[in-house]
N, C-alpha and C positions, 0 to 999 in steps of 0.2 A: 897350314897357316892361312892362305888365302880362304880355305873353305870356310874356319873359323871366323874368318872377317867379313863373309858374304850371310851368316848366319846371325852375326852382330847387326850388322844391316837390315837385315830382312825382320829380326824381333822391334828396332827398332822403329820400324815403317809400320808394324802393326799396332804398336804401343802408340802413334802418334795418327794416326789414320781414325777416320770418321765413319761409322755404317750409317750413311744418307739416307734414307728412306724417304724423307720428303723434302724435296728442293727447299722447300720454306723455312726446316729448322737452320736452327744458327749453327753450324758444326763446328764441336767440339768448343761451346761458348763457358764464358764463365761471367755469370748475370747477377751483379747483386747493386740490392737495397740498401742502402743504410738510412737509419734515421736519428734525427739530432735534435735537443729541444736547447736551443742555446738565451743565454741569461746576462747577461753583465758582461756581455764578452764568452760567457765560459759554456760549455755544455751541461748542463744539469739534468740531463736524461736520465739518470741513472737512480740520480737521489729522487725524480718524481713520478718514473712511470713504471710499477710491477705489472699491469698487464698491457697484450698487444694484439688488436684484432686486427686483419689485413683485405679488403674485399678488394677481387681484380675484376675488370672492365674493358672493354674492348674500345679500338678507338672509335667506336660507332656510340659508346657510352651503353652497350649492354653488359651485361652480369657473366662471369663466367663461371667462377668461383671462389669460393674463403681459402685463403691457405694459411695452414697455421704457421704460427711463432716455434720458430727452434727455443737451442739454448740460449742464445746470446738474442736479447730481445730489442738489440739497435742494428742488425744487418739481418738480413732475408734473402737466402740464394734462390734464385729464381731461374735455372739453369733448362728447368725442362720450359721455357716458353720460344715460340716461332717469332720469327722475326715478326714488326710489324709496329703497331700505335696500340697503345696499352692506357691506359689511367687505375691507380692505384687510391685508395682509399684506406687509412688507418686512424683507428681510437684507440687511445691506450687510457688504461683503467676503466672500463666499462663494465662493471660487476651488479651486487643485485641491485641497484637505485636505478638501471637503465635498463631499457627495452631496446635493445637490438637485434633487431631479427636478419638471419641469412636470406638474400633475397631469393627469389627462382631466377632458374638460371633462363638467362635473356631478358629479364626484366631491364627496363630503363633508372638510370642514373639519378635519374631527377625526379624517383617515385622512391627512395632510398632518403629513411628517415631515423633517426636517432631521436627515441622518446623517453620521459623520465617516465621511470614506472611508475604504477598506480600503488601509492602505499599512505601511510597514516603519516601525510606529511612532511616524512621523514627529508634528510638531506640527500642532492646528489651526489654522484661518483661525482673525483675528482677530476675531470675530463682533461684530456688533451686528442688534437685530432692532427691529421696532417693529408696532403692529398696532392701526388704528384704526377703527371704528365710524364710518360715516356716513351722511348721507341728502340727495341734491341736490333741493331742490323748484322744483314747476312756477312756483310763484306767486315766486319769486323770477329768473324770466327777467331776462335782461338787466342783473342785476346781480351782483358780483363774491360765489362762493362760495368760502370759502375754510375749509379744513379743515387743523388741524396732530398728525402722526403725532411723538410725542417715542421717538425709539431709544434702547436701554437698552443698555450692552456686555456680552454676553455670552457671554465668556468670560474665564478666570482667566492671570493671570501670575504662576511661582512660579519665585524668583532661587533658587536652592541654590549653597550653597558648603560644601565637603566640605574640612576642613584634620583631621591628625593631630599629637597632642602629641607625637610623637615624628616620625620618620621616615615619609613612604608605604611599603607593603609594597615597590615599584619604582620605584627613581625612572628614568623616560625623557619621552623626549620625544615618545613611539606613544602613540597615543589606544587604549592597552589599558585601560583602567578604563571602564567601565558603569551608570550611572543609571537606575532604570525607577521610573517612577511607574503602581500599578496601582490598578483599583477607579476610576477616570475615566469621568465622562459618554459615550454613547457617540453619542447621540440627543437630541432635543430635540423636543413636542410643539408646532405652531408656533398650535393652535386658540385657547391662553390657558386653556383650560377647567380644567387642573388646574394653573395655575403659580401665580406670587403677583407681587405691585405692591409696587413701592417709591414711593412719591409717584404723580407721573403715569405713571410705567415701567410696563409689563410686564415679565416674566421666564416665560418658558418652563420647562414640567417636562418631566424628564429620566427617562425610566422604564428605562433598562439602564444599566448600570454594569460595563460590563464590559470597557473599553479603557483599552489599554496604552499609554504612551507611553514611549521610549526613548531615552538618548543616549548616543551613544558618544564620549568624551572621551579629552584628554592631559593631564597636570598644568600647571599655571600656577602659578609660582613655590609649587611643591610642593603647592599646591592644587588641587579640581578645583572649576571654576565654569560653570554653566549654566542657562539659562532654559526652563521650557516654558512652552506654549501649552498649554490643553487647553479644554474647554467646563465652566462654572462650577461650583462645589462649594456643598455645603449645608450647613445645620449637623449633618444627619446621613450627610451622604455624602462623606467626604475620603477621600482616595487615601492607599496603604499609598508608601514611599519605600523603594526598596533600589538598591544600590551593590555592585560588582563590583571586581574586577579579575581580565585574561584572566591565567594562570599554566599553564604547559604547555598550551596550545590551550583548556583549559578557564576558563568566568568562577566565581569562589569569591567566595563573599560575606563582605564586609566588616564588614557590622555584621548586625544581626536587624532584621527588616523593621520601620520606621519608620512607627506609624500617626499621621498628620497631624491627627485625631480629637481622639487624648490631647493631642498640642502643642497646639493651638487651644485644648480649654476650659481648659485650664493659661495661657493668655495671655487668656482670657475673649473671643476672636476668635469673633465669631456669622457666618459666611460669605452667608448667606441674607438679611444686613439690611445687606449693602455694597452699594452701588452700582455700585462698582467693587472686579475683586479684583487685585492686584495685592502678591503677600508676597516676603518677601525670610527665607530660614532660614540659620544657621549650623550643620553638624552639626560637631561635634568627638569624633573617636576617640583617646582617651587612650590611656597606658600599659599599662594593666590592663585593656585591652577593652573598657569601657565607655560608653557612647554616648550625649554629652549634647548637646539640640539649644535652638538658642536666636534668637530672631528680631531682625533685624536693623531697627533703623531709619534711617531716611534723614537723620536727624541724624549718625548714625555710629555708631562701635564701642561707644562707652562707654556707649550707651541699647541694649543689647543686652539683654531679658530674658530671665531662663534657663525655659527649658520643659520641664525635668524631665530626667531619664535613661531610658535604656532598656538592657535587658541587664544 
């Protein structure tokens, strides 16, 4: 009997014992991540982000490496790391509209760049980022560490709907009419060093401004109506709106280039202290040429306010 309960003892001292190798690791740690992108009160991480890229950092702000996303793509066990100061780096939905490259390893934090790819145009991913500071300690071995990264969405959704008081210049059914939004983010620094916080958020700065984004449309019931994607606006950097349509091979423009600048402090919209961006505009080109733009709310038509003229 005794023997029996000294062999109970002795399995259990091995089951619960650590093979140290180097003073520095956390023994027998259990290190996780979570991440949350919360909304109205609620977490909505689940309904917005399918993917999850994670880049780790040393507390000196060098590169160590990518680790991938398990199954569950809002916790990241992080068990094999040594104690110490760490900084964490995540975008989630980063797919083909973004250039994200794996940095080299030891590279600096602050040379660590999110670019929209080079493509015909087209919309960004729908971004979300998050970037959290941490530090796993030795003297907490054996007991649950747990660290939470809050993702912030970053990037903008802008509804435009293009109607004429009169007739379109053609009415068919060819998506010859043209939308470009210019003066767009084109970059995002991912260090935090020059961005700004909303609550617990992060928000990334954006230092080029210089990407296009385009649509090419048809009318819908004599309207044109379209969304883009782009990466977020500030209060001093909104994108100019202009509108085409193709006539003899050539696109001629419709109105004079729309700065989304004047609409916004005319609606008192501060872009930089939203959370989320997400606008819905009316442009209306009248009889006499004139070009009045007005924003749409989610109530409906008749809480439309008007956001001046142009032309």
């Amino acid at each position: 009997m005794l023997r029996n309960l000294l062999l109970t003892a002795l399995a259990c001292c091995i089951l619960t014992s650590c093979d140290v190798e180097d003073e520095r690791d956390v023994c027998c740690k259990h290190i996780l991540m979570e991440y949350h992108y919360m909304r109205d009160g609620q977490d909505k991480f689940s309904e917005n982000i399918r993917i999850m890229r994670h880049f780790l950092f040393d507390g000196r702000e060098r590169f160590i490496r990518e680790i991938h996303a398990g199954n569950n793509l809002q916790q990241l066990q992080l068990d094999s790391l040594k104690a110490g100061n760490y900084v964490m780096v995540a975008v989630g939905n980063a797919a083909d509209a973004t250039r994200l490259e794996t940095p080299p390893a030891g590279s600096c934090m602050e040379d660590f760049v999110l670019k929209v790819a080079e493509s015909n145009g087209q919309d960004t991913d729908p971004l979300y980022y998050g970037i959290c500071r941490f530090a796993p300690l030795r003297e907490n071995a054996g007991r649950l560490q747990h660290f939470v990264t809050q993702m912030s969405n970053v990037h903008c959704k802008l509804k435009v709907t293009v109607k004429w008081q009169n007739l379109p210049p053609v009415l068919t059914t060819k998506p010859i009419y043209r939308m470009t939004l210019e003066n767009c983010a084109a970059d995002y620094e991912l260090d935090a060093a020059n961005g700004y916080a909303i609550d617990e958020k992060q928000f990334p700065y954006s230092p080029n401004w210089m990407q296009e984004h385009r649509k090419d449309c048809a009318l819908d019931s004599r309207q044109l109506k379209q969304t883009f994607i782009s990466l977020r606006y500030t209060n001093e950097n909104l994108p100019l709106l202009r509108i085409f349509c193709r006539k003899e091979g050539e696109y001629v423009e419709q109105t004079p280039a729309l700065d989304l600048k004047k609409a916004f402090r005319s609606w008192g919209y501060r872009p930089s202290t939203a959370e989320r961006q997400d606008y819905r505009i009316v442009v209306t080109i009248y009889r006499d040429g004139h070009v009045g733009v007005k924003v749409e709310m989610e109530t409906g038509i008749a809480d439309w306010v008007d956001g001046g003229s142009f032309g």
